[in-house]
C-alpha positions in Angstrom: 5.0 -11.2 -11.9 3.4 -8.6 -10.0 -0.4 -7.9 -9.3 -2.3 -4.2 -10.3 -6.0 -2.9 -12.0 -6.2 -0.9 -15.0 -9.3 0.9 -16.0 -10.8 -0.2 -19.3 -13.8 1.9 -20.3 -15.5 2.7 -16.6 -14.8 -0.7 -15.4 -11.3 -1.5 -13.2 -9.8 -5.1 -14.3 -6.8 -7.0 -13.1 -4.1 -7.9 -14.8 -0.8 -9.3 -14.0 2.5 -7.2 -15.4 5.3 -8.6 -16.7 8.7 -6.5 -16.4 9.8 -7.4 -19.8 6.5 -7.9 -21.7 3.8 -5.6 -20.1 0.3 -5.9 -19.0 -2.2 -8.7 -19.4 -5.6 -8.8 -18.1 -5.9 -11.9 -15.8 -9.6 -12.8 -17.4 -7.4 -13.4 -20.8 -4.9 -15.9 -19.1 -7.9 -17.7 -16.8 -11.5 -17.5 -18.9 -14.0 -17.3 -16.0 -12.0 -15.7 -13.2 -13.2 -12.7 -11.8 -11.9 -9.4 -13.1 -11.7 -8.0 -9.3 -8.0 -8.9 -8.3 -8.8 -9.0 -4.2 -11.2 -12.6 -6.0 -8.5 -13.3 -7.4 -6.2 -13.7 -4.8 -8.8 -14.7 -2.4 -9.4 -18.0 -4.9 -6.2 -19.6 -4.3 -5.7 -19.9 -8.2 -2.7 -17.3 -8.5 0.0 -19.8 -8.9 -1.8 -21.4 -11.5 -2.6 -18.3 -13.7 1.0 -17.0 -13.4 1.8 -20.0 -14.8 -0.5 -19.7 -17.7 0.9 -16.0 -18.3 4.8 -17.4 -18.4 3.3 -19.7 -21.3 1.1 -17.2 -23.1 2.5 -15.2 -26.1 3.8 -12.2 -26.1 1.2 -10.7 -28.6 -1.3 -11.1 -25.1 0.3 -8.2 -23.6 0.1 -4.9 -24.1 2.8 -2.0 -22.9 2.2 -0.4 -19.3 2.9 2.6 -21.1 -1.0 2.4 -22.6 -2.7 1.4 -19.6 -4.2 3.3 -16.6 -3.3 2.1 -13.3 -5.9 2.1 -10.6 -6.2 1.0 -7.1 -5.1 -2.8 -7.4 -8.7 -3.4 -5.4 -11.0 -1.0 -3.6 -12.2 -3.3 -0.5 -9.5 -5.0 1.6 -11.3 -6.9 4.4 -8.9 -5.2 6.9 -6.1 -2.0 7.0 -4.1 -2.2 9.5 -2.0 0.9 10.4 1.1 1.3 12.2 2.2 4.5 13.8 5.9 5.6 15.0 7.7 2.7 13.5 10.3 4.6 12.5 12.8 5.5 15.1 13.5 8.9 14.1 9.9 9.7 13.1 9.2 9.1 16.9 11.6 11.5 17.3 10.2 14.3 15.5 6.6 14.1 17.0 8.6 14.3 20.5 6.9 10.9 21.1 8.5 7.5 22.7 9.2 4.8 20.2 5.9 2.2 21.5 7.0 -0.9 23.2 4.7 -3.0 21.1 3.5 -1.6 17.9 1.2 1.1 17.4 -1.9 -0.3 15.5 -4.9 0.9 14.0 -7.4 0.1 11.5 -8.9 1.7 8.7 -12.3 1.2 6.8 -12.4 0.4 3.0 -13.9 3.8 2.6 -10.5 5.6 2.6 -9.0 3.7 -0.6 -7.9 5.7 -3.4 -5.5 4.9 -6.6 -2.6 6.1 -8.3 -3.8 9.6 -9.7 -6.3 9.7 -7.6 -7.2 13.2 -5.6 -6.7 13.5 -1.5 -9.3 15.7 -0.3 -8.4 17.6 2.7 -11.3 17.4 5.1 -13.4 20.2 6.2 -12.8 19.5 9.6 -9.1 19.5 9.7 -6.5 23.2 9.0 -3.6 20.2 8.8 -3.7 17.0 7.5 0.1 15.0 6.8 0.9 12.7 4.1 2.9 9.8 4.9 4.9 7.3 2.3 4.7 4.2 3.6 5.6 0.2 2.5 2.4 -1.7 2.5 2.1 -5.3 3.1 -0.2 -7.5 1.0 -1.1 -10.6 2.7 -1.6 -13.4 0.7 -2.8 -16.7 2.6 -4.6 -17.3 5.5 -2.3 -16.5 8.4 -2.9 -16.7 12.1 -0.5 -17.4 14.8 2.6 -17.5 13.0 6.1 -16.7 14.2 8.2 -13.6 12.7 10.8 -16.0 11.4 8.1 -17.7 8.8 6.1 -14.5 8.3 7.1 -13.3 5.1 6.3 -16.5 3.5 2.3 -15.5 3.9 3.3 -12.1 2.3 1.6 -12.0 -1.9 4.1 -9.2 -2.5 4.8 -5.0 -1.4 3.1 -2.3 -2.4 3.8 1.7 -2.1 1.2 3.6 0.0 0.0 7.0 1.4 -1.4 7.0 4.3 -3.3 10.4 5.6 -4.0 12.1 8.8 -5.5 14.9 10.4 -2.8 15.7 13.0 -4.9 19.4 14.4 -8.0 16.4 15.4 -5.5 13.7 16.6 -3.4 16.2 18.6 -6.8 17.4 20.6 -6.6 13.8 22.1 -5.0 10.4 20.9 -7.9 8.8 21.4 -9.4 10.7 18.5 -6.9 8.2 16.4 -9.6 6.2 14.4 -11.5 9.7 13.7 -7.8 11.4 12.3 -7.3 8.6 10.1 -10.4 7.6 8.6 -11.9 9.9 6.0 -12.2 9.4 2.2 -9.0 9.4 0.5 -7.0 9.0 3.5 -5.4 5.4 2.1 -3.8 5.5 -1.2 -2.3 2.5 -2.6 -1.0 1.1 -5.7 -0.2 0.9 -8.8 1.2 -2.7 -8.4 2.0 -5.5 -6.0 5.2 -6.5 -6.0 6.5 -9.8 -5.2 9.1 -9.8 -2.2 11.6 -11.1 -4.4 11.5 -8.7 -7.4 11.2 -5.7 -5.0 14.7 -6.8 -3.4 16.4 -7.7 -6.3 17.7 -3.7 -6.3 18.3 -3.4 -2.4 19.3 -7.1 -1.6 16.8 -7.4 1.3 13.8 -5.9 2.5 15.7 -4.6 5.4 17.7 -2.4 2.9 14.8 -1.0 1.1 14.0 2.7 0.9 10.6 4.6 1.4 10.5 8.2 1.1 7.7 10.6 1.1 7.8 13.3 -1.1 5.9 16.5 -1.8 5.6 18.8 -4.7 9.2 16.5 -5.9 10.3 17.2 -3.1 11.9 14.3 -1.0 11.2 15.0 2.7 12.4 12.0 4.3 13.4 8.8 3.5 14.8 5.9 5.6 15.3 2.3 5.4 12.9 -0.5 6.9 15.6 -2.2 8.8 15.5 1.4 10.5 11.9 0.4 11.9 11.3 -0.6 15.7 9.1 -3.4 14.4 9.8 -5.0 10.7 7.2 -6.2 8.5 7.9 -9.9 9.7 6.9 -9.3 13.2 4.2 -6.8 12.6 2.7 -9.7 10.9 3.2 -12.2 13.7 2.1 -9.8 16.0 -1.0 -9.0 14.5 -2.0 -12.9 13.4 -2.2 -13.3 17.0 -4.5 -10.5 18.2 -6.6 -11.7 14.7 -6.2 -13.8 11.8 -5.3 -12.2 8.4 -7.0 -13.3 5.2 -5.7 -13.1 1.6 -6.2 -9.4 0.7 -5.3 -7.9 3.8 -3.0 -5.2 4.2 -0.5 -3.9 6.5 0.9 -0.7 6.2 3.9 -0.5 8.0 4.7 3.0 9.0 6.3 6.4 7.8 9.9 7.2 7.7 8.2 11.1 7.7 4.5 12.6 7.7 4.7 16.4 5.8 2.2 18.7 6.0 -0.3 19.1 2.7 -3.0 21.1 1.0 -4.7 21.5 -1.7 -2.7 21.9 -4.9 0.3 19.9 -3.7 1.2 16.4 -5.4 2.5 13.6 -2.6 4.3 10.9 -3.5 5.6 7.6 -2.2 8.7 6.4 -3.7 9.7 2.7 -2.8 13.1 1.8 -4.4 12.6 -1.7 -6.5 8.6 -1.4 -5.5 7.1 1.8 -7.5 6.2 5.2 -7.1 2.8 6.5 -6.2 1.5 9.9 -7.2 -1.7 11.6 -5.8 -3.2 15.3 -6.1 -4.1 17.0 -3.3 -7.5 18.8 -3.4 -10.1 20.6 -1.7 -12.9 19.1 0.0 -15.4 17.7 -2.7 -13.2 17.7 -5.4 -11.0 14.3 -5.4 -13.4 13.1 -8.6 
């Protein structure tokens, strides 16, 4: 069962989806609960309601044809960014590959959905797009080792993750101002649970992530291609802080491409989803 929001009238309400049988709102399945999905998975209930949906009838859900998907939630306690993961993406930014990962963290401020525009900011002549696998936590996780990581994981998600290389490249300590303005972290449309999105690839080692502009792939490589896999980014990063329910780790880019306004990025996540947004022009991602 994986996790998402669809918009119903002007408000943004979470529902599980069901490969076979569609989309059902989570308030349906549990009277009472919240219709914000980062509640949801903050109130330890999940187990229980996906039970409830595996006994509910079919007539509940509708197809995910007839819905709009939106950002599965719009405040994550904490972002965390990795840069030069990818071994050859070090390579093209004539950059060493990091000894310890790369991190950074961006505010809530950034998020954007599926459909969504990216505004290029007045400040920056060239910001990058950058397709990458996000990792939803789902349990309260600090101190853990790589080799029980995953289990703290709710499920994968595709994301696009912006910066403005011309005001990072003036000086890398200009990092948190070259990621950080709105619309610079796209995610959605759904969470995927680790084992549906390896049922394709066989393991998340093997999955694919490709960023893609105007339908045009641009790169794509595999995670067990990354210095540091999702396992140990998460160990790492439960002990510099500890990770809540809701927080996400985006794990890096197999390729950052140049975009303006017009273009349409996407991230393309084999067995995970694809994730589309416009490109626009300052003031103009509404």
């Amino acid at each position: 069962m994986q996790f998402a929001s669809v918009l119903t009238g002007s408000e943004e309400v979470a529902v599980l989806v069901d490969r076979a049988r569609g989309v059902v709102p989570i308030r349906d399945i549990s009277p009472g609960n919240s219709g914000d999905l980062l509640a949801v998975i903050r109130s330890g209930e999940l187990d229980s309601i996906i039970a409830a949906a595996d006994a509910a009838p079919d007539s509940w859900f509708a197809s995910v044809d007839s819905v709009n998907f939106v950002a599965p939630y719009r405040h994550p306690r904490m972002l965390w960014g990795i840069g030069l993961n990818y071994v050859a993406h070090a390579a093209d930014l004539a950059e060493a590959v990091p000894e310890e990962p790369a991190s950074f963290i961006k505010g809530d401020h950034t998020v954007i959905g599926p459909g969504e525009g990216i505004p290029i900011p007045v400040q920056s002549v060239r910001t990058t797009a950058e397709a990458e696998l996000g990792v939803v936590i789902g349990r309260y996780c600090r101190d853990v080792e790589p080799e029980d990581a995953l289990s703290y994981v709710l499920g994968v998600c595709p994301v696009l993750d912006q910066t403005a290389e011309d005001i990072l490249e003036l000086n890398p300590r200009f990092l948190t101002r070259a990621k950080n303005f709105p619309g610079f972290f796209s995610f959605g449309p759904r969470i995927v649970p680790l084992d549906e999105a390896t049922a394709v690839a066989g393991s998340l080692a093997e999955v694919t992530v490709s960023t893609v502009v105007n339908g045009t792939e641009f790169r794509t490589n595999t995670i067990s291609n990354m210095r540091f896999d999702p396992a140990y980014l998460i160990s790492f990063h439960s002990k510099v802080m500890p990770l809540y329910p809701g927080d996400i780790i985006s794990t890096g880019t197999p390729g950052a491409i140049h975009i303006k306004a017009g273009d349409v990025a996407e991230c393309r996540i084999d067995g995970v989803g694809v994730l589309t947004n416009p490109v626009v022009a300052p003031n103009q991602s509404q």
